[in-house]
N, C-alpha and C positions, 0 to 999 in steps of 0.2 A: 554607676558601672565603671567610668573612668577613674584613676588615679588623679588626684588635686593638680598634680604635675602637670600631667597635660595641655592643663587651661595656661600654662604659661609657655608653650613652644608654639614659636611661629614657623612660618612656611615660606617657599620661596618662588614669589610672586611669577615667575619668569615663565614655568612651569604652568600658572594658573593661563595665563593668556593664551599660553601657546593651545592649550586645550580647546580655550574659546574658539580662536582661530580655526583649529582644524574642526570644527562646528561648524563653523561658516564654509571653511572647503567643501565639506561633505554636502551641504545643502546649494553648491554651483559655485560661490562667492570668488574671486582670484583675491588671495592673499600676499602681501608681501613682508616675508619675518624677517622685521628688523629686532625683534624682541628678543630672541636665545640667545649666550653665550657660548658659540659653540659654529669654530673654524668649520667653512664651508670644503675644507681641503681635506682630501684622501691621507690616510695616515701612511707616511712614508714607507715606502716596499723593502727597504732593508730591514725593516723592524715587524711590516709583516712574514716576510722570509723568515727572519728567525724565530718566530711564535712556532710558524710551521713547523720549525725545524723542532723546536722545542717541543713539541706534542708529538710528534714522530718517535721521539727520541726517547716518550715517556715522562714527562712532567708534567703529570696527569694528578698526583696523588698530593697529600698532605702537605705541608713543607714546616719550617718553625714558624711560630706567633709572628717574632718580631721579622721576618723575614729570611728569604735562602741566603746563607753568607755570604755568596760570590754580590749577590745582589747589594747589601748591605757594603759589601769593600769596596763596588762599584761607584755606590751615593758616597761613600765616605772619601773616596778618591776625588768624586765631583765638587763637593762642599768647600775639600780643604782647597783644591784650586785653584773656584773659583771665587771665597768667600777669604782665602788668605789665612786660614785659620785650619790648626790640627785636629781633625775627625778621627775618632775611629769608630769601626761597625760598630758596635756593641752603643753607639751611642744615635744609630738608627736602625728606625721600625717603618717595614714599611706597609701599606696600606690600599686596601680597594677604593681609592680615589682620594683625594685629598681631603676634603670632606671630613674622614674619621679623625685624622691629626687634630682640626679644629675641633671637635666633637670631644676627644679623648684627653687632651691638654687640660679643657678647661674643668672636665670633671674628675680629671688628677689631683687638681693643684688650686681650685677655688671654692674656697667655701661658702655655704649660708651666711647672709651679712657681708661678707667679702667685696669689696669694687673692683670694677674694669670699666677703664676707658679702653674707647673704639671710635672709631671713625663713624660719624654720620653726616651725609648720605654715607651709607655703605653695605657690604655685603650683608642682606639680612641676616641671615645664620650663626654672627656675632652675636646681636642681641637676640634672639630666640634661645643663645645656649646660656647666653650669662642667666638669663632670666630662669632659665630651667632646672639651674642648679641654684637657684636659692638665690644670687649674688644681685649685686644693685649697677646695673649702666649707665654708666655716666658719658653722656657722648661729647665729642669733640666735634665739635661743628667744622664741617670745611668750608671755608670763604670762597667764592669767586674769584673777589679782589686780589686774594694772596693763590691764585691759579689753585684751587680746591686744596689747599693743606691748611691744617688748621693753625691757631694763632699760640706761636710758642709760649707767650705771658700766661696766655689763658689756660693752658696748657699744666702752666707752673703749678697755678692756684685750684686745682682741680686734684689734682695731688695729696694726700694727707696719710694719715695711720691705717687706714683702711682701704688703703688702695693693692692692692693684688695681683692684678696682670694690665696691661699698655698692650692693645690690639693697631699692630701695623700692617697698611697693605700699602704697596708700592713694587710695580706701575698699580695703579687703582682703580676696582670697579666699584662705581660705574661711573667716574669725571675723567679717570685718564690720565690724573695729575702723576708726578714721579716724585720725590723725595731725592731730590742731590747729595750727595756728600756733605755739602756745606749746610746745609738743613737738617741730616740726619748730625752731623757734630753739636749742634744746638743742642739736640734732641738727648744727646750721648751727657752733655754736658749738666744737664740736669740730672737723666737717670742714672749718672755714676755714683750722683752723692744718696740716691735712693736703694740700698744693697739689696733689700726684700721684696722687691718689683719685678715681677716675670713681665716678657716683653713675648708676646707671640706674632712673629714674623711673616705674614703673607705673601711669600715671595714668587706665586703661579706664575705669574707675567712676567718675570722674570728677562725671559728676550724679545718681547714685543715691544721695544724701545724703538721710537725715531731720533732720538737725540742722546747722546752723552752714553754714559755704563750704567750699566746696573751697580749698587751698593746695598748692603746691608749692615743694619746696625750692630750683627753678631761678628761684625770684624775688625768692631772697635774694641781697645783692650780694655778686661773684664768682664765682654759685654757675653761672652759664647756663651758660659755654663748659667747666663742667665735669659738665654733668650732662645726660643723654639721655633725652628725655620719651617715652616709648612709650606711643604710643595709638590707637584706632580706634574704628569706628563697628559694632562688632556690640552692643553691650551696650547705649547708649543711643538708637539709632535701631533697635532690633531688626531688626539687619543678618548676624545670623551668618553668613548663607552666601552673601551678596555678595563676602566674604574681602576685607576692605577696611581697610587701619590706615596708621596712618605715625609718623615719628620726627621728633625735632626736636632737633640737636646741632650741637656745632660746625663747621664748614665741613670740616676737613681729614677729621674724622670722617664727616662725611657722603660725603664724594667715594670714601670707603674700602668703606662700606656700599652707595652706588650699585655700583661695582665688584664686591660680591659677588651684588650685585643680577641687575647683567649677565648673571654666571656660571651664573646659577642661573634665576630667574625671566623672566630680558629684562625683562619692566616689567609694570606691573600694568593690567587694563584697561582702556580708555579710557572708558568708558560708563560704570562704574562711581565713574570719579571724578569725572566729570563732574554723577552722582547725590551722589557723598561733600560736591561744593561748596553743591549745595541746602541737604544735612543743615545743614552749620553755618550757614549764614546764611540759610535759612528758617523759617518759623513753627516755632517750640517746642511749639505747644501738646502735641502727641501725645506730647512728652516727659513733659512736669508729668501729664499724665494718667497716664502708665506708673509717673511717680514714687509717688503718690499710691494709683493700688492697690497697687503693692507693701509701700505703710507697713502698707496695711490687713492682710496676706496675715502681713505682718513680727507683727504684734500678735498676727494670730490662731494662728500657728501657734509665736510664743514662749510665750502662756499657756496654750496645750494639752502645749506638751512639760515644760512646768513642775508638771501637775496628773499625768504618768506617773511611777512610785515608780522610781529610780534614774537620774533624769532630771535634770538641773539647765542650765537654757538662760540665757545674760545674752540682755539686751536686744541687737541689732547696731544702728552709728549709719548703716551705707552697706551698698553692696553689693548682693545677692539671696540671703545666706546665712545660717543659722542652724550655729550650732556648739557645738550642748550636750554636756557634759563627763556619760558616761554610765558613770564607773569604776566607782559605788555599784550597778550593775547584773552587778556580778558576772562581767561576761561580757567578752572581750575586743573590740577595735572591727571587728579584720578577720571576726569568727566574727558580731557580731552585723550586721553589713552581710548577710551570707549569710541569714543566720538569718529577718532580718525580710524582705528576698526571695524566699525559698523557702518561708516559710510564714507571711510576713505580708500578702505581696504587696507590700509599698514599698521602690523603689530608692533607696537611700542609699548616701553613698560614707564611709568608714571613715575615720580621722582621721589614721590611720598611713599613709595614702595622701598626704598632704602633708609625711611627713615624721615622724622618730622622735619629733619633743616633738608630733605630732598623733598618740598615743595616746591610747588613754582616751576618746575625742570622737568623733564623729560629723558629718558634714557635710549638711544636708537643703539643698536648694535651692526656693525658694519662690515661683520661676518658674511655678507652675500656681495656677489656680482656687482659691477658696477653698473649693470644693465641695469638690475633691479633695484638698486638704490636711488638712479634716477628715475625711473618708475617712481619708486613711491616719493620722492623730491615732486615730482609733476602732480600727484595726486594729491599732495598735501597743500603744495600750493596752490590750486585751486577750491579746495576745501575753506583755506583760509579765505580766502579770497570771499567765496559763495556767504 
């Protein structure tokens, strides 16, 4: 009945848990979700103001594929500013959540046979699309040792005539790591001598940084009209369910990606981005506030997982993720995800849910309360313990 396709798109595990979980709520259980990605914080009231105002106003109706222009001039203004490189709209589309960028890029611009490297552990929905469209994933193991970025040599030799697109995300879900300057130069220094290698950009996390700037590889020279910046507004304006993102790539690529836009979505909605132009070029503060508890959240919930015996957590420098490497606990990732669910009461997501080299690990999200992350700190460590 299905299409052959099918049997090759994965899912995104986050989603499966959290279901499980509100199973458990409903039949009495106290839950505590460290599993979702997805800020516990109200989405800033200038940006709800101006949705209102925008639905008031009548931006109710249709708009273009690739986005309303003001919108478009908006992103194109943000990119060149902060990415030090000349945008213009016509070279962003924007999108009901980020999601479709990744989605749309890779079924533009890669073909059956085709390779991509990506990051693993990493966002599933990398390898569920390369897979989708035919292509063959090649993953990039991220090391511990080298704070989760993968190994540049290794990196090199992975490389060949049939390589296609280079999947970067930084800050990264789900280790945290960030990609430097001085790391993304290595990175540059290789894919410059590579001309016909797309590089798709993961840049959500963009200011959930504790340390240093954010950098992208689209600002190194050469690197813009080969690299497709994917981003949106659910992580740092706590927008998840506004479904609001966009892309920023080459012209020809973009006229490919509005087209599949067409096909699929018609266009994203009007009100919505009308709210998405406030985001970027209205006050920050509610940002730097979101940033700032979550350092705190980030400390308190890396030196409680570090005081649990078979626990070993690094510090994250970006992100909302902790990712401690929990082998010395005997157990394996996907049994102790269940384990501390059904009888710890805390939703975690399992490390092998990102991907074969995320064994052994664990993914907590620290998107809640500090109350309830020591809650579920207290519960885990007696779990181990028992």
């Amino acid at each position: 009945m299905l299409a052959e396709r099918m049997s090759r798109l994965g899912t995104e595990t986050a989603f499966e848990v959290l279901a499980k979980a509100r199973k458990l709520e409903a039949q009495g259980k106290e839950i505590v979700h460290l599993e979702i990605g997805e800020p516990d914080f109200e989405t800033p009231v200038n940006i709800k103001e101006r949705a209102k105002r925008a639905i008031d106003e009548g931006w109710t109706h249709y708009g273009p594929s690739a986005g309303l222009p003001q919108a478009r001039e908006a992103t194109a203004r943000y990119i060149s500013r902060t990415r030090n490189i000349p945008v213009k709209p016509e070279e962003v589309v924007i999108t009901p959540g980020a999601k479709p960028i990744m989605f749309f890029s890779i079924l533009a611009t890669v073909n059956e046979g085709d390779e991509v490297l990506y990051p693993n552990p990493g966002f599933p929905i990398y390898e569920s699309m390369i897979n989708f469209v035919g292509a063959k994933p090649v993953p990039l193991k991220l090391e511990e040792k080298l704070d989760f970025l993968f190994d540049i040599d290794e990196f090199k030799k992975k490389l060949n005539r049939k390589t296609k697109m280079v999947i970067l995300n930084s800050p990264h879900n789900p280790t945290g790591s960030v990609m430097n300057k001085d790391y993304l130069k290595e990175l540059y220094e290789v894919l410059s001598k590579q001309e016909n290698i797309l590089v798709l950009s993961d840049e959500v996390y963009e200011h959930i940084l504790y340390e240093g700037e954010h950098h992208s590889l689209a600002s190194f020279p050469g690197m813009k009209d080969r690299t497709i910046i994917l981003n949106g507004y659910s992580k740092t304006y706590a927008m998840t369910g506004w479904r609001l993102g966009y892309g920023v790539m080459n012209e020809k690529i973009a006229q490919a990606v509005t087209k599949l836009q067409t096909n699929s979505n018609s266009c994203t909605a009007a009100f919505t981005q009308l709210a998405g132009i406030e985001a970027l070029e209205g006050p920050q503060d509610d940002v730097k506030k979101m940033v700032a508890e979550f350092r705190k959240r980030r400390d308190v919930i890396v030196n409680g997982l570090n005081e649990i015996e078979g626990f070993h957590c690094p510090m994250p420098k970006g992100a909302f993720y902790v990712f401690p490497n929990v082998e010395k606990t005997g157990i394996k990732s996907k049994e102790l995800e269940q384990l501390l669910l059904e009888q710890a009461g805390v939703a975690s997501l399992s490390g092998a849910a990102f991907g074969m080299f995320g064994e052994g690990f664990l993914r907590f999200s620290y998107a809640n309360s500090v109350g309830n992350i020591q809650k579920a700190l207290d519960r885990i460590k007696k779990f181990i313990k028992k």
